[in-house]
N, C-alpha and C positions, 0 to 999 in steps of 0.2 A: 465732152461732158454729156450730151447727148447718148452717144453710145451706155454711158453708164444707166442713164435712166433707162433705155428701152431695157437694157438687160436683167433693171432691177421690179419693173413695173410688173412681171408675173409672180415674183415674190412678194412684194407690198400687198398686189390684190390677195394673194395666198393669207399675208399675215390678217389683211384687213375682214377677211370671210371665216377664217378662227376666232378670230376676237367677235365679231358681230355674231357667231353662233354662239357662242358662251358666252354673250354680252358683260363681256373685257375691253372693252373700249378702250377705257383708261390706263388698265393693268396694261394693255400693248404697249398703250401710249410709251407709259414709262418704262416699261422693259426694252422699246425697239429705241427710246433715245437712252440708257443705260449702254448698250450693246455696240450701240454707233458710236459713242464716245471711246468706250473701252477699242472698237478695231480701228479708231481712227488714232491713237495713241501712237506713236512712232515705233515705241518697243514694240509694241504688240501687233504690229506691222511687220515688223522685221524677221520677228518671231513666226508669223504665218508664212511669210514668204522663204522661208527656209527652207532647202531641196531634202533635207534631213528626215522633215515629219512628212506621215501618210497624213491622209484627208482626215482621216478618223484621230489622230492624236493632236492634231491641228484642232475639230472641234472637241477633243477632251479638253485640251489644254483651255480653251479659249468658253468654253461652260465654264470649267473649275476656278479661272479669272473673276467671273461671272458671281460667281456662288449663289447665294438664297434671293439677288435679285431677280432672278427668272426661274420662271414655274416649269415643270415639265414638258409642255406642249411646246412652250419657248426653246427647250435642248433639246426636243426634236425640231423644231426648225433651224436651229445653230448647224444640226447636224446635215441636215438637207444643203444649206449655202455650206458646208465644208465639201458635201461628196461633189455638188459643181463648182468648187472653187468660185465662190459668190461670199466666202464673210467679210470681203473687201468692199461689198455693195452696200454692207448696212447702214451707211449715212443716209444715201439717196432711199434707199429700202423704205426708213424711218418716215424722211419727206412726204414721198409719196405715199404712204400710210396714212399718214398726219391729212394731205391733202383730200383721199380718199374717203376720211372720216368727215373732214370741215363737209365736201361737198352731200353726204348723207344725211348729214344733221342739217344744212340748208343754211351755215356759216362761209365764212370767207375768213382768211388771215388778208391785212390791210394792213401796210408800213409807211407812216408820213415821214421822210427825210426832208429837214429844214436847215436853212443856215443857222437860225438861233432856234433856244427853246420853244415849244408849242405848249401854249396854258391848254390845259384839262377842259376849259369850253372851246375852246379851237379841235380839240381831237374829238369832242363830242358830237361841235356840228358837223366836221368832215364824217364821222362814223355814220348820221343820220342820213346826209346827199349820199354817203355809197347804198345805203341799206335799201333807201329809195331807187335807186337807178337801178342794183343789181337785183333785188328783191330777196337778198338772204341778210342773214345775222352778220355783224361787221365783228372782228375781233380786232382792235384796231391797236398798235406799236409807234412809239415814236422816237425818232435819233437823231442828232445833230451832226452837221456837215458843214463847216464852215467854207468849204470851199466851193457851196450854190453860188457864196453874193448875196443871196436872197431868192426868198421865194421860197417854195418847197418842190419836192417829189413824191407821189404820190402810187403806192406798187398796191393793189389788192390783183390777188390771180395772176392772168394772163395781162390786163390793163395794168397801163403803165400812163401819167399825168404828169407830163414836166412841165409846170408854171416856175421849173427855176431863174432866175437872172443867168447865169452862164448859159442852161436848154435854151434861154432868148436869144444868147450870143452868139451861139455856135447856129442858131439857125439862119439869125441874119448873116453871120460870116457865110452860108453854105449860100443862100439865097444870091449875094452878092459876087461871089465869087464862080455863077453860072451864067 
């Protein structure tokens, strides 16, 4: 998976220095998750990977998919990951865009996974301890995992906070077991 990202990460920057020049932020935003969805679709997989189409009816095919949700500047980029066989990158593309953008604007995405639901002032105060610690804007997500036990998990960025009841178990199992 890794491979994927380094492959995709001169294209994201690509897209993310387009968008910031013609201050498209958000036009990216949702054209690059538009696009990621559409080649992450199994036909439309199958479809690219076809020894039949040239690089170039590959990205007609997959603009004209596309239609009026993407601007110009957009099918020239469709075309660019056609001529290096990269429109199979555009999920990770999108990601890293996404990411590219939170860290410019001086944001973070932050995911609480808990065994049960979290109340709206539980996600509040957790949003305020990251804002504090990391010193950016928290955009903060939450989903339920019943198979913590309890406790939550906590993902913004690279940090990662396991106060789950299983994270506890498996570490005294690892602890005990040396």
């Amino acid at each position: 998976m890794s491979e994927l990202t380094t492959a995709a990460r001169p294209y994201a920057r690509a897209a993310y220095d387009i968008a910031n020049t013609h201050s498209e932020q958000q036009q990216w935003t949702d054209m690059l998750a538009f696009m990621a969805a559409v080649s992450y679709d199994p036909k439309m997989a199958a479809l690219l990977n076809s020894p039949g189409l040239s690089q170039a009816q590959s990205a007609e095919m997959f603009i004209s998919v596309c239609g009026d949700k993407v601007d110009q500047r957009a099918k020239n980029f469709v075309k660019l990951l056609a001529e290096n066989d990269r429109i199979k990158l555009l999920p990770e593309i999108a990601a890293l865009y996404e990411h590219y953008r939170a860290e410019a604007e001086g944001s973070i995405d932050a995911e609480v996974i808990s065994a049960s639901e979290t109340s709206d002032a539980q996600l509040t105060k957790i949003a305020d301890a990251l804002k504090k610690r990391l010193g950016k804007e928290v955009r903060i997500t939450s989903k339920v995992d019943p198979t913590l036990i309890g406790g939550a998990i906590i993902r913004a960025g690279d940090m990662v906070i396991d106060g789950s009841v299983s994270g506890r178990l498996t570490k005294l199992s690892t602890s005990l077991t040396n």
